[in-house]
C-alpha positions in Angstrom: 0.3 -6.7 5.6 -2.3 -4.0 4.3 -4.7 -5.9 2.3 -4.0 -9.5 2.3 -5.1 -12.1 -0.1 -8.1 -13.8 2.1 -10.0 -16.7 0.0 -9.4 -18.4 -3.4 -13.0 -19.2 -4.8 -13.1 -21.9 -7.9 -16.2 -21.2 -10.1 -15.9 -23.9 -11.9 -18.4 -25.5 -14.7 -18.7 -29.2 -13.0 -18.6 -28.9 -9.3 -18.8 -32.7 -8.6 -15.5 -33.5 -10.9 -13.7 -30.6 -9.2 -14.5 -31.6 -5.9 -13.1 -34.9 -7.0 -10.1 -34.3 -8.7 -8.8 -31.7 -6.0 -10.1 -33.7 -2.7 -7.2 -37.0 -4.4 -4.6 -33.6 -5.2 -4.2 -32.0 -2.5 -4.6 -32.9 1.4 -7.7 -30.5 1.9 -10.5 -30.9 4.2 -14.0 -30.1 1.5 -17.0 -29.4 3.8 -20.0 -28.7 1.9 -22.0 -26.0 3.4 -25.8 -26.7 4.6 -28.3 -24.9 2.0 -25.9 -23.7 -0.3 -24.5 -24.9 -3.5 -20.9 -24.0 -1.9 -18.3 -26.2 -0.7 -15.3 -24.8 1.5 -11.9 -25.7 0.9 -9.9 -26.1 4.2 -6.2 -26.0 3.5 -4.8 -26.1 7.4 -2.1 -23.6 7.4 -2.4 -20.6 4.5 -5.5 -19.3 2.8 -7.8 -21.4 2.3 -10.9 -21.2 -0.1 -14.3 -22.6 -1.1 -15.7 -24.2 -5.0 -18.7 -23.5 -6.1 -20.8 -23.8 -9.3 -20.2 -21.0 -12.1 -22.2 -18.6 -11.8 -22.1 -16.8 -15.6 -23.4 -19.5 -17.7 -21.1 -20.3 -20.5 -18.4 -19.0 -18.7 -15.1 -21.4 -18.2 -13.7 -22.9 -14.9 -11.4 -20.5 -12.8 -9.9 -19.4 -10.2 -11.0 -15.7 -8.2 -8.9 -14.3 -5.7 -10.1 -12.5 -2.7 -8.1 -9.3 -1.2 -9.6 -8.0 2.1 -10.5 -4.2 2.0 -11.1 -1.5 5.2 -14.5 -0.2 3.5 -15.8 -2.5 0.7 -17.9 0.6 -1.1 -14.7 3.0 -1.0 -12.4 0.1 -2.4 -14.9 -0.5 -5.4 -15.1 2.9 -6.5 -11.5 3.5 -6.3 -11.4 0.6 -8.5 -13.7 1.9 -10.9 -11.5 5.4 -10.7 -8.4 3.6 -11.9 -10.2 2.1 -15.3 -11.5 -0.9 -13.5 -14.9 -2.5 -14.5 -17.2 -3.6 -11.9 -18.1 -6.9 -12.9 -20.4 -7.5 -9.6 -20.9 -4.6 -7.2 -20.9 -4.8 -3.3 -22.8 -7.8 -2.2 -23.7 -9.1 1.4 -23.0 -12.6 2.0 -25.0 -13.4 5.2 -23.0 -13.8 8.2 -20.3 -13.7 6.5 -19.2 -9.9 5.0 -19.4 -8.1 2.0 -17.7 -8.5 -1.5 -17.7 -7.3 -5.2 -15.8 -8.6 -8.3 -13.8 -6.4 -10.7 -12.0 -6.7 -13.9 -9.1 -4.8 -13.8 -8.0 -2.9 -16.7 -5.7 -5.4 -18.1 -8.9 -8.2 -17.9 -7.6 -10.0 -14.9 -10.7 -10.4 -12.6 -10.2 -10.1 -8.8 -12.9 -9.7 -5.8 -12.6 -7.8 -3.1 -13.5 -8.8 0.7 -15.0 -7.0 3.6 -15.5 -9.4 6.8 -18.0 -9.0 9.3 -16.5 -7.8 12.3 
């Protein structure tokens, strides 16, 4: 499948109470990552994801979706070309790949995902 959902991120206002409340949900594995404010959510089979604090102050809890992209700059702008706003542009996560969050033009916020190969 061309572009595959990837990662389900939760921003979420009170990390400690979400990390609480989904670790008795669901049967995931929550491994806190060293020297970040990030835990990952291990799920087994499926996509799995990772929590983290919000990062827009003020801003509710929610869910972001991650779609994998070929070339992370050429995906952005195309976004921007079809009316999207670019809500964070192309940023390195060491390691780890590249990604940038977009509002698409209906409001509905998605980011987009380029691994390190």
């Amino acid at each position: 499948m061309a572009n595959p959902f990837v990662h389900v991120e939760l921003n979420t206002t009170d990390l400690g109470k979400a990390k609480e409340f989904y670790g008795k949900l669901f049967d995931w594995t929550l491994e806190d990552v060293p020297n970040m404010d990030y835990t990952m959510i291990k799920v087994g089979e499926g996509t799995g994801g990772g929590m983290m604090k919000h990062p827009v102050p003020g801003a509710p809890s929610a869910w972001l979706a991650y779609v994998m992209v070929d070339d992370i700059n050429v995906a952005t702008a195309k976004a921007k070309s079809l009316g999207a706003t670019v809500m964070k542009d192309v940023t390195e996560i060491p390691t780890v790949g590249w990604f940038s969050v977009i509002i698409d033009p209906t409001g509905a916020a998605l980011a987009l995902f380029k691994p390190k190969m």
